[in-house]
C-alpha positions in Angstrom: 0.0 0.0 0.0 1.5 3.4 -1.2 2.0 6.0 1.5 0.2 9.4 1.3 1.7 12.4 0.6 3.6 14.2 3.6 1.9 17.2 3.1 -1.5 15.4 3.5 0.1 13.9 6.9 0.6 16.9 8.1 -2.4 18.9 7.2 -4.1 16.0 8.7 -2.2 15.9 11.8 -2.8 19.8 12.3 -6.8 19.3 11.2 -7.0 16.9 14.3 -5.6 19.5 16.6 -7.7 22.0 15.4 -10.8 19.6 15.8 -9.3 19.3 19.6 -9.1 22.5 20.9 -5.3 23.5 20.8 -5.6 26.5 19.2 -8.5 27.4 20.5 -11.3 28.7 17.6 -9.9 32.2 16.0 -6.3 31.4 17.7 -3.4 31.9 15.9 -1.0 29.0 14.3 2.4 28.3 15.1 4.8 30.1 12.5 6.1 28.4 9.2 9.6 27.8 10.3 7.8 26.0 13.8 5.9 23.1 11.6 9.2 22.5 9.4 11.0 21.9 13.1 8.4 19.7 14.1 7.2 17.7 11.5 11.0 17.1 9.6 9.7 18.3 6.2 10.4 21.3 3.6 9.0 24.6 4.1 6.8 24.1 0.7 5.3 20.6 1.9 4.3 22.8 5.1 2.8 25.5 2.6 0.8 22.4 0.4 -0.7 21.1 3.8 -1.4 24.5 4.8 -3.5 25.6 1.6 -5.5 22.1 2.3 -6.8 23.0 5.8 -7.1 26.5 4.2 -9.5 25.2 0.7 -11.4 22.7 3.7 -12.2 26.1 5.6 -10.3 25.5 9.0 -7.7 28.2 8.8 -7.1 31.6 7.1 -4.3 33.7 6.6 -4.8 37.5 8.2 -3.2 40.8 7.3 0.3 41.1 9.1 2.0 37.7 10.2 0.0 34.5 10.7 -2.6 32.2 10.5 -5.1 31.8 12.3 -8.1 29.0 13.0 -11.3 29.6 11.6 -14.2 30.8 14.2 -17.5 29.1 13.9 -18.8 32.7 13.0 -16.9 33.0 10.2 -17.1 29.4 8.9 -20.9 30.3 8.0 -23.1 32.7 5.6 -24.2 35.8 7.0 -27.1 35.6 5.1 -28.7 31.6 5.8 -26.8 29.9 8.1 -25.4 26.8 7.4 -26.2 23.0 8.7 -24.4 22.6 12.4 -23.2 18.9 13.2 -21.8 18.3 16.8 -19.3 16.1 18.6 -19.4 14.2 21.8 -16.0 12.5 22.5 -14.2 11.2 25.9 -11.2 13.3 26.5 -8.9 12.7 23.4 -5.6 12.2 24.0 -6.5 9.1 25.8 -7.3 7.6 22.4 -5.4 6.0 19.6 -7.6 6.9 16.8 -10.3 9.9 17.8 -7.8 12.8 17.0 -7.1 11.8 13.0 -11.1 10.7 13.1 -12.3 13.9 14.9 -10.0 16.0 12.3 -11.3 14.2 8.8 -15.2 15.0 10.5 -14.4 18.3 10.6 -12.8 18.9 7.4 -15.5 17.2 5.7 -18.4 19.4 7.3 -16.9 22.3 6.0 -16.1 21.6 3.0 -19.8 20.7 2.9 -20.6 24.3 4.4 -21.4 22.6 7.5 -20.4 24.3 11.2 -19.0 21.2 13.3 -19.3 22.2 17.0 -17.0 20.4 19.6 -18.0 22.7 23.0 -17.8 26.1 22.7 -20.0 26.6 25.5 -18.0 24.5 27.7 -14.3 23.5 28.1 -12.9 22.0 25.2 -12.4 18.4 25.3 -9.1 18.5 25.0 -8.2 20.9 27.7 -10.5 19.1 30.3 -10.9 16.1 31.5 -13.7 15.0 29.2 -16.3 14.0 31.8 -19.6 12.6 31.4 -20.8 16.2 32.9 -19.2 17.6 30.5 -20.7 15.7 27.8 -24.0 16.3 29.2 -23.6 19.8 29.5 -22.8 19.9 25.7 -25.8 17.6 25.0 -28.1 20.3 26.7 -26.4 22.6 24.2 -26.5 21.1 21.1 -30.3 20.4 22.2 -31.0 23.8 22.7 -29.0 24.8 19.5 -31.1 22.5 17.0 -28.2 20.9 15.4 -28.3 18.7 12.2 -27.0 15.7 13.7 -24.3 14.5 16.2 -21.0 12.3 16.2 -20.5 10.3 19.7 -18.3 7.8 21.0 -19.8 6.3 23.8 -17.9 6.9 27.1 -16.7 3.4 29.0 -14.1 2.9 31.9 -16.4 4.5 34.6 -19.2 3.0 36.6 -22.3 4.8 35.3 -21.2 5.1 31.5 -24.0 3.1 30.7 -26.8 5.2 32.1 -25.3 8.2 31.0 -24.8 7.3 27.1 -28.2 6.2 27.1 -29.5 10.0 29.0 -27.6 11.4 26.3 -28.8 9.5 23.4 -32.3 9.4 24.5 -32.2 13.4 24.7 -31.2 13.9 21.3 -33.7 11.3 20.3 -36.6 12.8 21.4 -35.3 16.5 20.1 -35.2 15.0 16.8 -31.8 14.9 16.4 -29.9 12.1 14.4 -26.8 10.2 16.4 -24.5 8.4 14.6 -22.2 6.2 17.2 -18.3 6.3 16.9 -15.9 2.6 17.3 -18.5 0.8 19.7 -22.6 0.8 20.7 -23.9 2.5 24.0 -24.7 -1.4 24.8 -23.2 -4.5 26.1 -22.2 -7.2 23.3 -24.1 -9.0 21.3 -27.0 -6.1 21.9 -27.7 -3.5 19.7 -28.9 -0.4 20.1 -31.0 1.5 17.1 -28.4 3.5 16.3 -26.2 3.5 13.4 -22.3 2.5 14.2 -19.0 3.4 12.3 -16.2 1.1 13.5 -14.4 -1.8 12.4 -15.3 -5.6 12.7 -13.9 -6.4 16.5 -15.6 -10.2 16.4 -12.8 -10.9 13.4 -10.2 -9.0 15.0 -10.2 -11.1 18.0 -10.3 -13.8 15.9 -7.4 -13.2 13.2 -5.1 -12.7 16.2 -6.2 -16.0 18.6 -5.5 -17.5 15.3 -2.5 -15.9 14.3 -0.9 -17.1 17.9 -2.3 -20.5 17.5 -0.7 -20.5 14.1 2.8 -19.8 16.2 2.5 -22.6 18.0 0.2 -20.9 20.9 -2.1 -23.9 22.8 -3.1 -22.0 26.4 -4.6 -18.6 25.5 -5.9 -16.1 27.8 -7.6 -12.5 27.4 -6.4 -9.5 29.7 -9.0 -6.2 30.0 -9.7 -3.8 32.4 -12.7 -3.2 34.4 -15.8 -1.6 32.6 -14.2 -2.0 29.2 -16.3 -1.2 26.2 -18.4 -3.6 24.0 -16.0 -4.0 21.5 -13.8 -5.7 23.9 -16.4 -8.4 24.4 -16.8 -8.6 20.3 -13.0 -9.2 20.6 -12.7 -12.0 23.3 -15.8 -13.6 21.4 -13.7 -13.8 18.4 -10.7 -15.6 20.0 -12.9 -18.0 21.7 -14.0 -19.3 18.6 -10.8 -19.2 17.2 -9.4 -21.5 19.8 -12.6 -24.0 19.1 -12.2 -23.8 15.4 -8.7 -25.0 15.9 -9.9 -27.8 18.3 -8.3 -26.4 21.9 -10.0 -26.1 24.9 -10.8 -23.1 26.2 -8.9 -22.6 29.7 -11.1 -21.5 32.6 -10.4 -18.9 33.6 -9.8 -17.3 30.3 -10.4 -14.1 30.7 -8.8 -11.6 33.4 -10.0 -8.7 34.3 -7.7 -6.0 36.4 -5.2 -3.3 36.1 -2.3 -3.9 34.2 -0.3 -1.8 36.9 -1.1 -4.1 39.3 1.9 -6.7 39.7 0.1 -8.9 41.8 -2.4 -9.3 39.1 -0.1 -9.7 36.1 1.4 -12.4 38.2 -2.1 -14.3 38.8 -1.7 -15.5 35.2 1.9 -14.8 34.1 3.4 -17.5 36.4 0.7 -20.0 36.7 2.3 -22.1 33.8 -1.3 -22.3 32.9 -0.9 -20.2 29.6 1.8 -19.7 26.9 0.0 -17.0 25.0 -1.5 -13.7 26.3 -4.1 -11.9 24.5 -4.5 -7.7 25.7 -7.6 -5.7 24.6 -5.1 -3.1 23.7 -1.8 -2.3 22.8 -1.5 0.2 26.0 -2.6 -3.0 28.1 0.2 -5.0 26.8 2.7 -2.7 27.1 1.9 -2.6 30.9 1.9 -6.3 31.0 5.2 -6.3 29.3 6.8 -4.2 31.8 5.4 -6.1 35.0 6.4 -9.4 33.2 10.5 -8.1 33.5 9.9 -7.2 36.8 8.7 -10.6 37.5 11.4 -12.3 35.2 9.1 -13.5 32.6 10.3 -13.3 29.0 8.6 -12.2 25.9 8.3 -14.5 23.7 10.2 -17.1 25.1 7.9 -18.0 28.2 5.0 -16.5 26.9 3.6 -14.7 23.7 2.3 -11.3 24.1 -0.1 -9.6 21.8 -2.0 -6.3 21.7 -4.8 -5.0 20.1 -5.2 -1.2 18.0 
């Protein structure tokens, strides 16, 4: 698969931090010279991936020195106001993927003459600590606002995600707004809710890699998560249970462990039983954790046991 063009890296990179807050709407861009620094490219491929965020509507050059972000103001007519579309997301830099998704949602509601709102009447999301409050809060808003249609990723890791993602669906429900669900449903696996989801097929991702560790010679699998993990988690350990039957193993009881990664004395409840040879972690972050308590505890990777992550 060809690689796309640095300048459309960048511009993409700079979109998402736009869509997050770090400039804060109407703020002025780092200089020129500053991207080049960063980003290890020519000062023209900084100027091609400039005039893309500039043709998709998210920045504009002023008189004097600079750049600066678009305002949500400016990004519509005067005269008939353009479509708004909205955006409820858990804090972002805690995610792998939101930032480059949040960006390309962005880019594409304006150059669709669209305003895509993201909390200007509370904390950006990026700046806070993305609460279920705070999502609430913006609900409330984008209610009272009449928007088009919202984006939101379910929030998980925290006891009452559940009851809040429903209050905040239900809401825009009955205000007649359209939700479309980011990466995972506001329900436990195998439910679904009625709304539409854009993600990726977890039930085969949990099964290609099961399989690809059987494949390596693998025979003792088990799954590693943390508490109050999202749906797509359970899509995933689904998937590598029926990898392990379709290969004719048994499936070890317990097979899946649920704790903190951090936690040494729970890394060592399976890493020195001798019960497993293969460790499956609902994300890369999570095996990276369990990586390091395995060298404190003197377990090698992959020697005495196979390590794989997900994302």
């Amino acid at each position: 698969m060809s690689r796309p063009p640095k300048h459309s890296v960048v511009s993409a990179q700079i979109a998402s931090e736009i869509i997050a807050g770090k400039y804060r709407q109407a703020g002025r861009l780092p200089s020129e010279a500053s991207f080049v620094k960063r980003f290890g490219v020519s000062r023209p491929t900084i100027g091609r991936a400039l005039k893309d965020l500039q043709d998709k509507g998210l920045i504009e050059p002023r008189r004097g020195p600079g750049t600066y972000v678009r305002s949500e103001t400016e990004s519509r007519s005067a005269a008939q106001p353009n479509p708004e579309l909205g955006l409820i997301v858990p804090k972002m830099v805690h995610t792998e993927i939101f930032e480059h998704l949040c960006g390309d949602l962005a880019s594409l509601a304006r150059m669709n003459d669209c305003a895509f709102l993201w909390g200007a009447s509370v904390s950006s999301f990026s700046e806070s600590n993305g609460t279920l409050e705070e999502a609430e809060a913006l609900c409330a808003r984008y209610v009272e606002r009449k928007i088009g249609g919202v984006f939101f990723v379910p929030f998980e890791h925290q006891a009452d995600c559940e009851d809040a993602n429903l209050r905040i669906t239900d809401r825009l429900k009955q205000a007649g707004i359209p939700v479309v669900l980011l990466d995972h449903d506001i329900g436990p696996f195998p439910s679904r809710s009625g709304y539409d989801v854009v993600g990726i097929d977890n039930f085969a991702g949990g099964y290609l890699l099961a399989d690809h560790l059987i494949k390596l010679g693998a025979r003792r699998l088990a799954y590693v998560m943390r508490p109050l993990t999202a749906s797509t988690v359970d899509a995933r350990i689904a998937g590598a249970r029926m990898a392990i039957l379709a290969h004719g193993l048994a499936i070890p009881n317990p097979f899946v462990f649920v704790g903190e990664p951090t936690d040494i004395k729970f890394v060592r409840s399976f890493g020195q039983s001798q019960q497993f040879d293969a460790l499956l972690c609902a994300s890369d972050h999570i095996a990276a954790q369990v990586s390091q308590n395995f060298s404190r505890l003197g377990i090698r990777v992959p020697q005495d046991m196979r390590l794989a992550g997900f994302d």
